[in-house]
C-alpha angles and dihedrals in degrees: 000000000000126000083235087062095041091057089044092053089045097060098046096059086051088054096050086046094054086048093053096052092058098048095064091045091067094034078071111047088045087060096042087045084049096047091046079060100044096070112098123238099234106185111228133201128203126259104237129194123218139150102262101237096172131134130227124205108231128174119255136172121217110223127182119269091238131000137177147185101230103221121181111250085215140045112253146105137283116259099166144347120188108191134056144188106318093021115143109224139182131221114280092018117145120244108166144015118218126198130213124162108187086060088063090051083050093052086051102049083038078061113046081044087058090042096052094049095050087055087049085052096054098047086053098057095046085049092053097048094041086058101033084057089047082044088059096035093063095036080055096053100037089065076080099077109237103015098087115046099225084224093066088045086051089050096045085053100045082042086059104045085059095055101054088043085063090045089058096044090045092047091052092053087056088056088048089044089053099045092047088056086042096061098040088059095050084057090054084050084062092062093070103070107210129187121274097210137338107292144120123270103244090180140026109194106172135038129205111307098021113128115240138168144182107292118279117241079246091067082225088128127097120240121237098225128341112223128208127191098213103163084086118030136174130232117210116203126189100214113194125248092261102051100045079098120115095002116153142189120253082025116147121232129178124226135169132199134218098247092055093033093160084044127083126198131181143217137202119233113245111155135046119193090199082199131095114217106245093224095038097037081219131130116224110229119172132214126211105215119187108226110171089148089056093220093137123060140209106259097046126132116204137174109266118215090212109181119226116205135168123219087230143028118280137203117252125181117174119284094246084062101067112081126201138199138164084266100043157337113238142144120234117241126220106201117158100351095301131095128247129181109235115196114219137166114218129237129191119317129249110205102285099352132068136205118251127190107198145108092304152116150215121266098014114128118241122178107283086220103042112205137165084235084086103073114198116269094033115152101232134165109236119221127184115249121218127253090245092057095043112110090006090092092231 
């Protein structure tokens, strides 16, 4: 072969080689271009902290401050009774008027009683004072030796300690006499049936003639008249285990009730149970509401605004961004431009946002639509979403 070929040949493989060469530097920049684009655009929002300031609507029932079933404290029949079902009454007011005639006889015996033992009395005392001057008289004269036996001065005096021993035992039958008509008229006093406080009779139970008598240890009798102070009511509310947080007392919560639904009313509250039902998991708190109109009623149950509040500031991130599977709720969070599963538990919601208790703080970004499609450990470009996407899981 001549040396001419041999060159030719020579230059042809260096140019093949040189095209080569250029061929798998562009094969790379074209990958690494491909992979760049590649990455996903996540749009992130940011985790805030703020102090949760929300209200729950929990049931409630209004009850009266104070009621009572109004028994009679004697046996007897009804004469009168001047008030019935829906009657405003004041303390001390009579509602009935009871009969019973074998406390009058009682009064009567409990008198004459009184009456005999006061003459007994009497006669006492004049006997007393007859003997205890006889007593003096010879105590006088036998100061003259041989005038007074000292027999018959040992006999006056002994005469006189008897009789104020009888004095004493007459005057304490008197005592006895007086209590004894005393508390047969405060008896008869019982058959006047008063009212125990200011209220409204809610029942009326017996009419003139009909036998009643004080409440049997069974609860079987009917009471007269039942009696509700309703210018003043409770409301009892059962406030779940997790709210039971931050609650004071003298603190003012709105309520409204189904027959004023465009109207809303408040109570103070009062009463703090400080122990969860067992069953309910609820925690009774009671409301005094103030009620002089008497538009609302005992027996209502009306929507509690109950506030919900935390003793410290929270983390929200919008609802959308809290994903959830059979195996865990999380948010996925975007740091340094890769993906991590963040496992959190959910608290009460605040408009758009929701609280969130996990391994996580404010101001780093997490996906604003959380979703198990980001695996952990995925490269993504974060954008910021805009306040008006945040929360609408676009």
């Amino acid at each position: 072969m001549s040396r001419t070929v041999l060159c030719g040949l020579a230059l042809a493989g260096s140019i093949c080689a040189c095209v080569s060469c250029s061929s798998n530097s562009g094969s790379s920049t074209t990958a690494a271009s491909a992979q760049s684009s590649a990455a996903p655009t996540v749009e992130v929002t940011k985790v805030l902290s703020k102090k949760l300031a929300i209200a729950v609507r929990l049931p409630g029932e209004l009850q009266a401050y104070e009621v009572v079933a109004v028994f009679p404290k004697v046996t007897g029949f009804v004469d009168s009774i001047s008030v019935d079902r829906g009657s405003v009454v004041k303390t001390g007011q009579l509602m009935a008027r009871l009969v019973a005639p074998e406390l009058a006889a009682q009064r009567a015996e409990a008198q004459s009683k009184l009456q005999g033992a006061e003459s007994q009395r009497a006669e006492s005392e004049a006997k007393l004072a007859s003997d205890e001057n006889t007593y003096q008289r010879l105590k006088a004269a036998s100061a003259t030796p041989g005038v007074v036996a000292q027999n018959d001065l040992e006999v006056a005096q002994r005469t006189v300690d008897a009789d104020r021993a009888r004095l004493q035992s007459v005057r304490e039958s008197v005592e006895a006499a007086r209590a004894a008509l005393k508390s047969v008229t405060e008896i008869e006093g019982y058959l006047q049936v008063r009212a125990p406080f200011d209220g409204v009779v809610t029942e009326r139970n017996v009419h003139p003639g009909a036998l009643v008598g004080p409440a049997s240890g069974s609860g079987t009798n009917v009471p007269l008249l039942r009696i509700e102070q309703t210018a003043r009511l409770r409301l009892v509310v059962p406030v779940p285990e997790k709210y039971v947080a931050g609650m004071t007392e003298g603190a003012k919560v709105e309520f409204s009730v189904p027959a004023f639904p465009s109207q809303m009313f408040s109570g103070t509250v009062a009463r703090i149970a400080h122990s969860v039902d067992t069953k309910t998991r609820t925690m009774p708190v009671e409301l005094d509401v103030s009620n002089p109109s008497r538009r609302l009623a005992s027996g209502m149950f009306p929507e509690v605004l109950w506030p919900v509040r935390r003793s410290g500031p929270t983390l929200f991130v919008p609802t959308s961004a809290v994903a959830r599977t059979t195996e865990a709720t999380f948010v996925v969070r975007i740091r340094d431009g890769n993906a991590e599963w963040v496992n959190v538990q959910t608290g009460e919601l605040d408009g758009k946002l929701i609280e969130v208790f996990g391994d996580l703080r404010e101001g780093e970004d997490v996906a604003a639509r959380g979703t198990d499609e980001l695996r952990p450990g995925a490269h993504v470009t974060a954008k910021q979403s805009s306040p008006d996407s945040k929360g609408s899981g676009k």
